[in-house]
N, C-alpha and C positions, 0 to 999 in steps of 0.2 A: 504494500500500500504506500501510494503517497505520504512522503515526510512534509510537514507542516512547520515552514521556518519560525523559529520562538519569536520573531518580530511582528508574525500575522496571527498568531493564536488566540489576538483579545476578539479579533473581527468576527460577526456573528454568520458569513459566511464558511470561516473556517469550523464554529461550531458546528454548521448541516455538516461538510464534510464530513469532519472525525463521525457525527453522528450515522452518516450515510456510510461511511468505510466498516462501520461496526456492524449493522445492518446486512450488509453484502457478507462479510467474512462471516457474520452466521449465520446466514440464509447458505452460503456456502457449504460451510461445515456439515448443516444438516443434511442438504443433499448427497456428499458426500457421507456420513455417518446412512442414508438410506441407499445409499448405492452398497454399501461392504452389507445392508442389514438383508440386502437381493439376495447380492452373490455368495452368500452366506446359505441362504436358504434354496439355494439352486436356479433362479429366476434371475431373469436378463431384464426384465421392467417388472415392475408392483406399482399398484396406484399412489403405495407412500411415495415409491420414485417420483412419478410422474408427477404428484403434487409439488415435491421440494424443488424440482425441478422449473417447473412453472412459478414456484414461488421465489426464485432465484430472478427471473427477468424484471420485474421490475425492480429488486433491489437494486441490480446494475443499471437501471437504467436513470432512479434516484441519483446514485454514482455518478453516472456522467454529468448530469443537471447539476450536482453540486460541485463538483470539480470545473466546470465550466463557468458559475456563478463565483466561484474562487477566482478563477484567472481571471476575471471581470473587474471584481474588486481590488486584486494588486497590481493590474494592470497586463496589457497584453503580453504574450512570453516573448523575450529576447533572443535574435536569432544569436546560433551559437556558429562559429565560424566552421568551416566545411574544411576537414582534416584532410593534408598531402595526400592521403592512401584512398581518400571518397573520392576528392579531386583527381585524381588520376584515371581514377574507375568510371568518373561520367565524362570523363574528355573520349575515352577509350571507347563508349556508349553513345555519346550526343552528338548529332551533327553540331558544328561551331555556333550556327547560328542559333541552335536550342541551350547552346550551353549557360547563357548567363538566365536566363529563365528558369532552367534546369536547376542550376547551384540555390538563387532565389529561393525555389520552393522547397530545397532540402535544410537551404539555411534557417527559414524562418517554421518551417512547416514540423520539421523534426528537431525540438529538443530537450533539454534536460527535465523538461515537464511532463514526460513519458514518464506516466506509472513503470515502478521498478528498473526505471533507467537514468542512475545516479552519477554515474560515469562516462566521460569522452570515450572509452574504448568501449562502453557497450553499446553506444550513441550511433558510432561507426559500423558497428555489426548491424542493427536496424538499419540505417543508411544503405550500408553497400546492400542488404537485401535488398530492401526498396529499388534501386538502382538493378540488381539483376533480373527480379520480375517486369521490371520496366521496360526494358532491354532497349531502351532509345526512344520508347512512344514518349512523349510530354504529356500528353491526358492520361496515361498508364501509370506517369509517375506521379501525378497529383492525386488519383483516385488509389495508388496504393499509400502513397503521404497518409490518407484520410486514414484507411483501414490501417495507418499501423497505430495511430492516435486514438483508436479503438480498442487492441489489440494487437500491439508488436508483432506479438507472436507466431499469429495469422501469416505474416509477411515472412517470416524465418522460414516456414514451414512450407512457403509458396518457392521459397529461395531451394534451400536446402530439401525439398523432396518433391518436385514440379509434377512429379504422376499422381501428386493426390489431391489437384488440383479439381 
């Protein structure tokens, strides 16, 4: 989950957060706690599943709204400069004349405001996915931009295993 910097914690935005991260991790939990309580009893779905499950979207979806109404409140996120080894990887991808448009939307579109992405070298890892699912489209790269703001994850797994697409 998103860390909440000790300078923004009075804001009553950042209290939905924390309240909304809390929510999700146990709307989580339980789904998880009713997936082992399936497989446990030899069943691949049970209606607990299916409830906790269901009961899980709109947690995440509270999530997003308050993560969104945060960045609102301390202001838009700052792009973060586009590391030798990204740059290299979308000059390698972009025709010239996509490329400053290209860097643009990785510099402002992907940063450190990625849930569980605290780090320049994990930033990069998202990045250069983003960049190989792309594979040089500019509206491929904006609509994966999107989805990794989502869900990094999504984008690794596009990058890293393309048949399961």
């Amino acid at each position: 989950m998103r860390k909440i910097p000790e300078e923004h914690k009075h804001l009553p935005e950042a209290k939905r957060l924390e309240a909304a991260q809390a929510a999700f991790l146990s709307a989580a939990a339980a789904l998880s706690a009713a997936n082992h309580a399936a497989r446990a009893a030899g069943k691949k779905v049970t209606e607990e599943l299916l409830a906790k499950a269901a009961a899980l979207e709109p947690a995440q979806q509270e999530l997003k709204q308050a993560e969104a109404e945060f960045d609102r409140a301390i202001g838009e996120p700052k792009p973060v400069a586009v590391t030798g080894i990204v740059l290299e990887k979308l000059r390698e991808t972009f025709a010239p004349e996509l490329q400053e448009e290209a860097i643009r939307t990785i510099a402002t579109g992907l940063t450190l405001r990625l849930p569980m992405i605290e780090t320049l070298e994990g930033l990069d890892r998202v990045r250069l996915a983003v960049l190989k699912v792309a594979a040089g489209d500019l509206p491929e790269l904006r609509r994966q931009v999107e989805v990794a703001k989502v869900d990094w994850r999504d984008v690794l797994i596009a990058a890293e295993q393309p048949h399961r697409k």
